[in-house]
C-alpha positions as CSV (number, residue, x, y, z in Angstrom):
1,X,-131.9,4.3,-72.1
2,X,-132.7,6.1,-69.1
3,X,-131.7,3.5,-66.1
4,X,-134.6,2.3,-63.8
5,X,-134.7,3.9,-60.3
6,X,-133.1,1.7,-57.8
7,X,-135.5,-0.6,-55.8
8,X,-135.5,-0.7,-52.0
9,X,-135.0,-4.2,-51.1
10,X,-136.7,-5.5,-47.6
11,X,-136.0,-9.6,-47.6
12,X,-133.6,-11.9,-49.4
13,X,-136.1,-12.7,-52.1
14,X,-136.8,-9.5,-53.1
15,X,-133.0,-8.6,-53.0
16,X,-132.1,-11.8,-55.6
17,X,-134.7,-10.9,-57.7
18,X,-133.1,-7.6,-58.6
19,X,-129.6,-8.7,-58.6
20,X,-130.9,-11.7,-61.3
21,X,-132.7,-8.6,-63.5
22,X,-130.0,-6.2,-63.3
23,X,-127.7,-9.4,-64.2
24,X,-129.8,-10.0,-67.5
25,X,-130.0,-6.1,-68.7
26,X,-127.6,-5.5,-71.3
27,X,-125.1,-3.9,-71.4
28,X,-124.5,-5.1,-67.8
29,X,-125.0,-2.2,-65.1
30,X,-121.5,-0.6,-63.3
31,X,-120.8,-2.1,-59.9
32,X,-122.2,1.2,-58.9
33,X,-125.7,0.0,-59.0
34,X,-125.1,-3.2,-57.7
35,X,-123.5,-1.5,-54.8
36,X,-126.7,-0.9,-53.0
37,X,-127.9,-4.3,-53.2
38,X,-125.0,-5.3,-51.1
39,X,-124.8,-2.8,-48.8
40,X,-128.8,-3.5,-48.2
41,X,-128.1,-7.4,-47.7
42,X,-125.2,-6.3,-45.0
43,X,-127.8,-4.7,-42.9
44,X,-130.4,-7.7,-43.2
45,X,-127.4,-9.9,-42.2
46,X,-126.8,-12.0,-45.3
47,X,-122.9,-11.8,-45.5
48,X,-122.6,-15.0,-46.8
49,X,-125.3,-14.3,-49.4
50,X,-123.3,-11.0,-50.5
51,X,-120.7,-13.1,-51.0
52,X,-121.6,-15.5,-53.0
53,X,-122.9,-12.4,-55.2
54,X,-120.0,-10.7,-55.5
55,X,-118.3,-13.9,-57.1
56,X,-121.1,-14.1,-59.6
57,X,-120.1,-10.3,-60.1
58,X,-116.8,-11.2,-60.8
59,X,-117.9,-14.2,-63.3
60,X,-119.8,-11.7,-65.1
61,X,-117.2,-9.2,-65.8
62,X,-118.2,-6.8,-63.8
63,X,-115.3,-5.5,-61.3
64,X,-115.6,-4.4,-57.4
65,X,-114.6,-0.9,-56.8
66,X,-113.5,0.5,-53.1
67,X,-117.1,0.8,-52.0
68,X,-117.9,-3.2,-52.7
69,X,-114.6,-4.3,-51.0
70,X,-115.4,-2.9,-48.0
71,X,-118.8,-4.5,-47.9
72,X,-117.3,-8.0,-48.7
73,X,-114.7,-7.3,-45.8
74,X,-117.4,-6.2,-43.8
75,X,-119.2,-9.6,-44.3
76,X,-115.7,-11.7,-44.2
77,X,-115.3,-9.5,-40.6
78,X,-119.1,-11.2,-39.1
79,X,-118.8,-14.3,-40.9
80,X,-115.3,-15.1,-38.9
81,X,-116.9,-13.8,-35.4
82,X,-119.4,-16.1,-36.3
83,X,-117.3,-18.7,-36.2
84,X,-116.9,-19.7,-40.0
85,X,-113.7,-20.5,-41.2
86,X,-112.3,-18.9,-44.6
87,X,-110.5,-20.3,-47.8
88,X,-108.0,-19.2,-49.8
89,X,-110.4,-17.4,-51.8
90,X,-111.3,-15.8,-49.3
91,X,-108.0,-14.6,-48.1
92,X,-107.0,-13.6,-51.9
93,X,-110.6,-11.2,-52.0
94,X,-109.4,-9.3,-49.0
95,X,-105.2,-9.0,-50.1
96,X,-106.7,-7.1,-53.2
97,X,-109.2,-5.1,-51.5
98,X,-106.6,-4.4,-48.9
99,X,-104.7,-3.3,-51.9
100,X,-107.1,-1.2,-53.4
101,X,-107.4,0.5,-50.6
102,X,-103.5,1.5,-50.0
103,X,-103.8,-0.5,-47.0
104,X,-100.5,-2.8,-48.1
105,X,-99.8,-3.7,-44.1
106,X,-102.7,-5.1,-44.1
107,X,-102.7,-7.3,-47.2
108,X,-99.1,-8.5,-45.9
109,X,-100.4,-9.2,-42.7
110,X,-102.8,-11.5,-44.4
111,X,-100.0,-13.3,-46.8
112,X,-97.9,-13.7,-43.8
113,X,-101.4,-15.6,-42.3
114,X,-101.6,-18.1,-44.9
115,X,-98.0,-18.7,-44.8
116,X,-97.9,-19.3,-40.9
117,X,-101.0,-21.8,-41.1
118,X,-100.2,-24.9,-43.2
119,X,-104.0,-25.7,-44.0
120,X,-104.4,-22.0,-46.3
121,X,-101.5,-22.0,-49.4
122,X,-101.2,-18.9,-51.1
123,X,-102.1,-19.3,-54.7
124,X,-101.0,-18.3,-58.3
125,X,-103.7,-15.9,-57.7
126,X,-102.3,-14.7,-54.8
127,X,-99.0,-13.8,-56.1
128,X,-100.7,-12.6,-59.3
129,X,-102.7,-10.1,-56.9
130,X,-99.4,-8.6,-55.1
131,X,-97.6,-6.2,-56.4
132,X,-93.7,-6.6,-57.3
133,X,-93.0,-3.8,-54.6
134,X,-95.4,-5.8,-52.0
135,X,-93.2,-8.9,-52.5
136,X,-90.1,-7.2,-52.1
137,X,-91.2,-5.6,-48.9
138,X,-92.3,-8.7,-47.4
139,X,-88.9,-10.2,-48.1
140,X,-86.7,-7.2,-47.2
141,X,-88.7,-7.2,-43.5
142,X,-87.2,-10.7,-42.9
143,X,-84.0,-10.4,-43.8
144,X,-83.9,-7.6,-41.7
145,X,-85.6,-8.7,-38.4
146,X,-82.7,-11.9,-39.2
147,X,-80.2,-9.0,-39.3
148,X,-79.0,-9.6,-43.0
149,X,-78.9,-6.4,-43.4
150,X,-76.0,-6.2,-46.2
151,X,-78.6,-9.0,-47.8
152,X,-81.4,-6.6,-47.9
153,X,-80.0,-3.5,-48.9
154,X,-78.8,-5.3,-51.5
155,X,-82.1,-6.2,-52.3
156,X,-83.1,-3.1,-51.8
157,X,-81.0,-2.0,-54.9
158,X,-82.2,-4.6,-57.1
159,X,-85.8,-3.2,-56.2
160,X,-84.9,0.1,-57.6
161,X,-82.6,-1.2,-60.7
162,X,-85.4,-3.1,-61.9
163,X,-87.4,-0.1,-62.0
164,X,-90.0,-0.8,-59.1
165,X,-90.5,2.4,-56.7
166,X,-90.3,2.0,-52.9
167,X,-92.8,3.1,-50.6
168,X,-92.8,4.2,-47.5
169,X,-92.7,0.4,-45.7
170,X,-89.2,-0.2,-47.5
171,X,-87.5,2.4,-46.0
172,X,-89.1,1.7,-42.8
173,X,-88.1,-2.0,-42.6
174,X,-84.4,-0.5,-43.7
175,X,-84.3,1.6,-41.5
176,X,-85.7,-0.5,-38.7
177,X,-82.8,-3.1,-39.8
178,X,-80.2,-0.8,-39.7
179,X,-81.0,1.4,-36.6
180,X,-80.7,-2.5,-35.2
181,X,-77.6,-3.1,-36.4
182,X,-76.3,0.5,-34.9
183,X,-75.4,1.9,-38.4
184,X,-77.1,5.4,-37.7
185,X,-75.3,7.5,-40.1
186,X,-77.0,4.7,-42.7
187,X,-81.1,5.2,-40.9
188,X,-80.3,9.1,-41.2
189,X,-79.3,9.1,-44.9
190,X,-82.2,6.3,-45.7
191,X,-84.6,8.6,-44.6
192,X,-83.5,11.7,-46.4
193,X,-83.9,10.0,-49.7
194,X,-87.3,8.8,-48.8
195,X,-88.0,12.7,-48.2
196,X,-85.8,13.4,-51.2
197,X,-88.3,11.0,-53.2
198,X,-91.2,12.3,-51.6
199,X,-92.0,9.4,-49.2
200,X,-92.9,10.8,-46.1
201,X,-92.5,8.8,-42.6
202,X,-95.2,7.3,-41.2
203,X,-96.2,6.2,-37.5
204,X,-94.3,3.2,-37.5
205,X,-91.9,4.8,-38.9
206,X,-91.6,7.5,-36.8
207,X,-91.3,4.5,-33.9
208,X,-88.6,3.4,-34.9
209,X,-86.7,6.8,-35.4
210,X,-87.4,7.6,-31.7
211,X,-86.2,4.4,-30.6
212,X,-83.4,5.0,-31.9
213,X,-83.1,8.9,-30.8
214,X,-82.9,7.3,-27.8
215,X,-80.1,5.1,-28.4
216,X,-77.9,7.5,-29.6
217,X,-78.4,9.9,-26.9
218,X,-78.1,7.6,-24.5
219,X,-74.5,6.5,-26.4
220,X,-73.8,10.3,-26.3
221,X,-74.2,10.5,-22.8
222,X,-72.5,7.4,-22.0
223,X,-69.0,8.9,-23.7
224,X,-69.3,11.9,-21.7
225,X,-70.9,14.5,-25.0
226,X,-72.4,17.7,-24.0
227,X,-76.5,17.6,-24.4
228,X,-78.2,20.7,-25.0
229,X,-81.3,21.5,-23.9
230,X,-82.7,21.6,-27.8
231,X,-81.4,17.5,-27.8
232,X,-83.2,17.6,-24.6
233,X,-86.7,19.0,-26.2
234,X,-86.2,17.1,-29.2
235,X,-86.4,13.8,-27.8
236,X,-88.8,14.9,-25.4
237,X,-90.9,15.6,-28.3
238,X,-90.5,12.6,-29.8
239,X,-91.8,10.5,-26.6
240,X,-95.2,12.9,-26.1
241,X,-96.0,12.3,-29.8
242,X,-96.0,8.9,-29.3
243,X,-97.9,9.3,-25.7
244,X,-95.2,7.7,-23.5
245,X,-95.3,10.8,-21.2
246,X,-93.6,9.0,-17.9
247,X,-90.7,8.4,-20.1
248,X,-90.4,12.2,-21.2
249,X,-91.0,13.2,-18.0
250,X,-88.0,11.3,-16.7
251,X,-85.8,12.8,-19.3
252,X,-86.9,15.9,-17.7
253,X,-85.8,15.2,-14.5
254,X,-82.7,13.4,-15.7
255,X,-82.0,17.2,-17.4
256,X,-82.7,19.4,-14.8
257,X,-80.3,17.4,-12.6
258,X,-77.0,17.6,-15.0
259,X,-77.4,21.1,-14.9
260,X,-79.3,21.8,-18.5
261,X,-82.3,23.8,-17.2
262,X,-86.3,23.5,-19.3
263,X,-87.0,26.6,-21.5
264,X,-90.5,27.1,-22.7
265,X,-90.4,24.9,-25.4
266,X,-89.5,22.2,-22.9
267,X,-92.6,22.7,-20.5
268,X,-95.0,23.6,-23.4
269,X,-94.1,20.3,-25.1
270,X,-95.0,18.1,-21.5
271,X,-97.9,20.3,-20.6
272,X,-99.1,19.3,-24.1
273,X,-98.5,16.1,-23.6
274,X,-100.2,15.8,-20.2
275,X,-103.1,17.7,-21.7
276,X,-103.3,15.2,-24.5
277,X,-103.1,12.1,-22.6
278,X,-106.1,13.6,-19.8
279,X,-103.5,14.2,-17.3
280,X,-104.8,17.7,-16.2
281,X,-103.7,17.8,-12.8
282,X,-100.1,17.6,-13.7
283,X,-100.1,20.0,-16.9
284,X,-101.6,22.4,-14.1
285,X,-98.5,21.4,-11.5
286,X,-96.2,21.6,-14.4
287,X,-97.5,24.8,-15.3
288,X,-96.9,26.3,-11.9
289,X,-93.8,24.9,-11.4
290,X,-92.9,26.1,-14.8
291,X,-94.0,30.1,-13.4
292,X,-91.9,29.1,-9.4
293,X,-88.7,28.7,-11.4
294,X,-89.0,31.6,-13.3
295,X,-89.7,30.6,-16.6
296,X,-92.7,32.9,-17.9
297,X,-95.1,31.1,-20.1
298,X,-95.7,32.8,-23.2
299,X,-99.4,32.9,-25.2
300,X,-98.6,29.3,-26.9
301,X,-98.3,28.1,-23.1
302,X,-101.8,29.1,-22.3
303,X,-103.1,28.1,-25.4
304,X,-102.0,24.8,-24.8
305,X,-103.4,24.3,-20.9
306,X,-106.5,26.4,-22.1
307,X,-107.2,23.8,-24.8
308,X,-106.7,21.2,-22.9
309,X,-108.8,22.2,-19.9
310,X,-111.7,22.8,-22.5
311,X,-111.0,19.3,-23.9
312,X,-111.4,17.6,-20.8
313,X,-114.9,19.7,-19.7
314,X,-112.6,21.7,-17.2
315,X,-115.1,24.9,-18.2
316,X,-114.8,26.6,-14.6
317,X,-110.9,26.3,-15.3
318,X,-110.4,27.6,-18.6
319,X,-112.6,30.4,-18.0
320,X,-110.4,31.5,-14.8
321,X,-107.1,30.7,-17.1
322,X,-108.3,33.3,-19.5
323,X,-108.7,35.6,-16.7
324,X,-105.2,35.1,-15.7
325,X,-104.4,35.7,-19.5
326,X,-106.2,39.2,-19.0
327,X,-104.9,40.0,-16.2
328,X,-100.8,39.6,-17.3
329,X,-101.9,41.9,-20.4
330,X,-101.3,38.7,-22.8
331,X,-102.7,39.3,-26.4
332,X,-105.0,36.5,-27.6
333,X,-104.3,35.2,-30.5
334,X,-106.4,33.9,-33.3
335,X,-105.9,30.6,-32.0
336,X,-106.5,31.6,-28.4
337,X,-109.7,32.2,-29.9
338,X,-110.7,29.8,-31.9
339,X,-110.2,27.8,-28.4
340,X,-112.5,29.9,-26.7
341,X,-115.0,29.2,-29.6
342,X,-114.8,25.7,-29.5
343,X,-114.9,25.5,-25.8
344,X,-118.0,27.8,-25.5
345,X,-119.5,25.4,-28.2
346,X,-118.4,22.3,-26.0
347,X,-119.6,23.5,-23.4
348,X,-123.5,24.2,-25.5
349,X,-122.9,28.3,-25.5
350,X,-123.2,28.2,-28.7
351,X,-124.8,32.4,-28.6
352,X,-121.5,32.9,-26.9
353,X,-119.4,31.1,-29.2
354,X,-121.3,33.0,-32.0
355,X,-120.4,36.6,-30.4
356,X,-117.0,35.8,-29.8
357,X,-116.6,34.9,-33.6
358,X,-118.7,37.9,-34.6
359,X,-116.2,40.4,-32.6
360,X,-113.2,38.9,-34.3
361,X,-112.9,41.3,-37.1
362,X,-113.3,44.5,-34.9
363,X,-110.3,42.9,-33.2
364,X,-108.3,43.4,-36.2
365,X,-108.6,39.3,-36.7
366,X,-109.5,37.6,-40.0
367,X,-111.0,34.3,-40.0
368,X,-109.1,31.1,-41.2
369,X,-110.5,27.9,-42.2
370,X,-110.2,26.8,-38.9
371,X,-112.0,29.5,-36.6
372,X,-114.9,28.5,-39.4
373,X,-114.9,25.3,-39.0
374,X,-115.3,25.4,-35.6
375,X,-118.1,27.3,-35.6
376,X,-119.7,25.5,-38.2
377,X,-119.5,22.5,-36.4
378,X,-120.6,24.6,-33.2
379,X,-123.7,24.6,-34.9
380,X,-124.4,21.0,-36.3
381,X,-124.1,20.2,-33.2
382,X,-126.5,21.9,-32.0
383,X,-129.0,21.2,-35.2
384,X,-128.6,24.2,-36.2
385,X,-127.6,23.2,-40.2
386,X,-128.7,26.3,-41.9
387,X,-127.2,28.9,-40.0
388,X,-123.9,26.2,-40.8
389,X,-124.8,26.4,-44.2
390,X,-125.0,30.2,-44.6
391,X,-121.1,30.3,-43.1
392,X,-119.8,28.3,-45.3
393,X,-121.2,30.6,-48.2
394,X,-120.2,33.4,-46.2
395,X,-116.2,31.6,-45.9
396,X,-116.5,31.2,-49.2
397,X,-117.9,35.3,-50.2
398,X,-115.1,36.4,-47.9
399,X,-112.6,34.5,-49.9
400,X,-111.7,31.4,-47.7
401,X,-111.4,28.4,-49.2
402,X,-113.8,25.6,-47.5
403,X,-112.0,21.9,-47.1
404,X,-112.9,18.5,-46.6
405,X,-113.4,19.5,-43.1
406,X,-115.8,22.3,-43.6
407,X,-118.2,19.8,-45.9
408,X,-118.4,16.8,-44.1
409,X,-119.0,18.4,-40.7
410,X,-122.4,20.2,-42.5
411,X,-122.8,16.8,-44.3
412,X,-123.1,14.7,-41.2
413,X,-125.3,17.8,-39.9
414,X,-127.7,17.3,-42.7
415,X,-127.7,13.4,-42.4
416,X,-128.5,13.2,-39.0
417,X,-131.2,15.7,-39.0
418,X,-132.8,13.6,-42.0
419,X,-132.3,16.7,-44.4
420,X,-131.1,14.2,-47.0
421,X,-132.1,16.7,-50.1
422,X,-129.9,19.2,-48.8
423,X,-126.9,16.4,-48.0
424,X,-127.2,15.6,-51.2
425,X,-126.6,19.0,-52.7
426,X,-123.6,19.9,-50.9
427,X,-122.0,15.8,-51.4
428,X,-122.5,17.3,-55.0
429,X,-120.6,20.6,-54.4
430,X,-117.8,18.6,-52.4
431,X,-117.0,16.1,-54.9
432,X,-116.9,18.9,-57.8
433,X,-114.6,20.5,-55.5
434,X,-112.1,17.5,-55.6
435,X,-112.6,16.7,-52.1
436,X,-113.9,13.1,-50.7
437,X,-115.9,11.8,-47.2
438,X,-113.9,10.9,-44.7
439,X,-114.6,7.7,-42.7
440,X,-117.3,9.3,-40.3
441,X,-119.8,10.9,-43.4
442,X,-118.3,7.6,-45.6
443,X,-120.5,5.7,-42.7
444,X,-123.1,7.8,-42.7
445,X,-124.3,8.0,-46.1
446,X,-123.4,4.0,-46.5
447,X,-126.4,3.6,-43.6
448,X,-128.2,6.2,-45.6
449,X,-128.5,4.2,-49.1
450,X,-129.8,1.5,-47.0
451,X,-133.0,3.2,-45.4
452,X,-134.3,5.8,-48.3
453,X,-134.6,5.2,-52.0
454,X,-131.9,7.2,-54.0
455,X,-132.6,8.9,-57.4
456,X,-129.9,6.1,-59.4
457,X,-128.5,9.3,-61.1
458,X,-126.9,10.3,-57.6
459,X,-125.2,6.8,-57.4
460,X,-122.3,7.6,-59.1
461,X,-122.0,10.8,-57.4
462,X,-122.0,9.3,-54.0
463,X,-119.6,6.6,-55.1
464,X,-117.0,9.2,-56.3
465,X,-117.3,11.2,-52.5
466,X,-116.5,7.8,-50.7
């Protein structure tokens, strides 16, 4: 039977109506077409409505996918700022849509909620929602920040005996413990397996590993060790990744004055830094400090300070650094000009952009997936989605592959100049290309579903790009 086309709902009444028909049709619908429903009573402002739905959804059989847990958070998110209190229901609908969305901090964060206020118990259903390896992690993380740390790496081996993988916030809290406990040898060799098991470090976990960098150098220099200046760089590094720039600038004071002198990685990885964190004035002071002690910056040097003076509408700037770039007979390289595209596009020279990208292949340059992109975004910016559209099938003629970057930048072009046909067409061509929306498009089409009608065959297209 062919399905019925999806009704636009504009009130409440008209909304409950539906959901009651499409409840009585058998078979049942997919979540998929209840989906929009939802999303529509969101943007009238019914949260605790959609709700109250969704449970009758769940009565029914019929299961939420990614897309309808983050409505109901969405609604759980207003109802709280409104002032409503939740239940334990409540907290058990967002744990499992936490979960379904690999955001397992998250669903911890809210088991660790109900356990801290006495009125909200977690449940049977709670537990039954977790995950062994969630239940092991929330353990292991206390017995750690107690500093039982013989108690949780023993733990830690009954997790893997009994068969249950580790993730990446195991070896974190482990290695968090044990950098705590001073038992380095132990953090280094935790996070090789993790590698080893392909479980790659993650921001937090990459926190902890510099604070304890720090410790050990700071131990090294306290028994009198030599310190290179690539120990130097690498924990300088580690500090303008994490955008504590005063303390990496210390260290490079602290460096210069026992007699270990910058290279270029040194000053290329603070004039980054600076550059990143808006800090122009002193990537510019670093820069010619780095040129008064005799250190030459190399093209990467200028690509840096030229990026960042482009990021931070320094036009008048960058166009003098490239000059300067000229003048010292420095090849640009493709990424020296992909910077000058992007900056010409910043800047709304979008012609110009356009003639530098043309003049790249008499250069003896070939295009990546990057210098296209750029453009391409140059011009959805500027509104101009079909001559975006006509790169991308000329990346794809000159045999570079597009990625998830390359669609959703055209996508969101489309969407915002109401093309919705033609967003459609290329959501199409993204998802048979086995790539996804990313948050901003995700956003996008979710305000999309709830202003135009949608052909209902698209629906499950749409839900497999988000």
């Amino acid at each position: 039977m062919t399905p019925k086309p999806f009704v636009k709902v504009t009130n409440l009444e008209d909304a409950l109506n539906v959901f009651d028909e499409m409840l009585q049709r058998r078979p049942l619908p997919s979540v998929v077409r209840f989906n929009p429903i939802l999303g529509q009573l969101v943007r009238l402002k019914h949260y605790s409505t959609v709700i109250s739905l969704n449970n009758q959804l769940g009565v029914s059989g019929i299961r939420p996918n990614g897309y309808t847990l983050n409505i109901i958070i969405n609604c759980y998110c207003h109802l709280n700022q409104m002032g409503f209190e939740p239940d334990v229901t409540t907290f058990n609908t967002l744990i499992n849509g936490f979960l379904l969305e690999d955001r397992e901090a998250d669903a911890v964060g809210i088991l660790n909620k109900m356990m801290e206020r006495g009125n909200w118990k977690p449940t049977v259903v709670t537990f039954g929602i977790l995950p062994n390896v969630v239940i092991y992690n929330n353990i292991i993380d206390s017995l750690c920040k107690d500093t039982l740390i013989v108690d949780a790496l023993k733990l830690f081996s009954e997790l893997t005996s009994k068969g249950i993988a580790p993730n990446v916030i195991t070896y974190t809290c482990l290695i968090h413990g044990v950098c705590k406990f001073g038992e380095w040898k132990e953090s280094i060799r935790l996070l090789k397996e993790m590698v080893s098991k392909g479980i790659f470090p993650d921001v937090q976990t990459f926190n902890v590993l510099i604070d304890t960098a720090k410790k050990v150098f700071e131990l090294m220099l306290s028994k009198g060790s030599v310190i290179d200046v690539r120990s130097y760089n690498i924990l300088i590094n580690g500090y303008c990744k994490h955008k504590i720039i005063d303390d990496a600038l210390m260290l490079f004071w602290e460096m210069s004055h026992r007699g270990v002198f910058p290279d270029t990685v040194t000053y290329n990885t603070l004039i980054d830094g600076f550059c990143k964190m808006g800090r122009i004035q002193d990537a510019e002071t670093l820069f010619s400090q780095m040129q008064a002690c005799g250190q030459l910056p190399d093209v990467q040097t200028y690509n840096i300070l030229l990026h960042g003076l482009f990021e931070n509408q320094q036009f008048p700037k960058a166009v003098q650094l490239l000059s300067e770039m000229e003048g010292k007979k420095l090849n640009f390289d493709i990424i020296t000009y992909g910077i000058l595209i992007e900056g010409l596009c910043k800047d709304g020279k979008v012609e110009n952009a356009w003639e530098v990208f043309r003049s790249l292949s008499s250069k003896g340059f070939q295009h990546n997936a990057r210098t296209y992109n750029i453009m391409i975004s140059g011009f959805c910016n500027t509104g101009l989605t079909s001559e975006a559209e006509n790169l991308l099938r000329e990346m794809k003629e000159e045999g570079c592959s597009p990625n998830g970057c390359t669609y959703n930048t055209i996508i969101r072009g489309f969407i915002r100049n109401s093309e919705t046909s033609r967003a459609m067409r290329l959501i199409q061509e993204m998802v048979e290309g086995g790539l996804s929306a990313d948050a901003s498009t995700t956003e996008l089409i979710v305000n999309l579903l709830s202003k135009v009608d949608v052909d209902p065959a698209l629906l499950p297209l749409i839900e497999r790009a988000l």
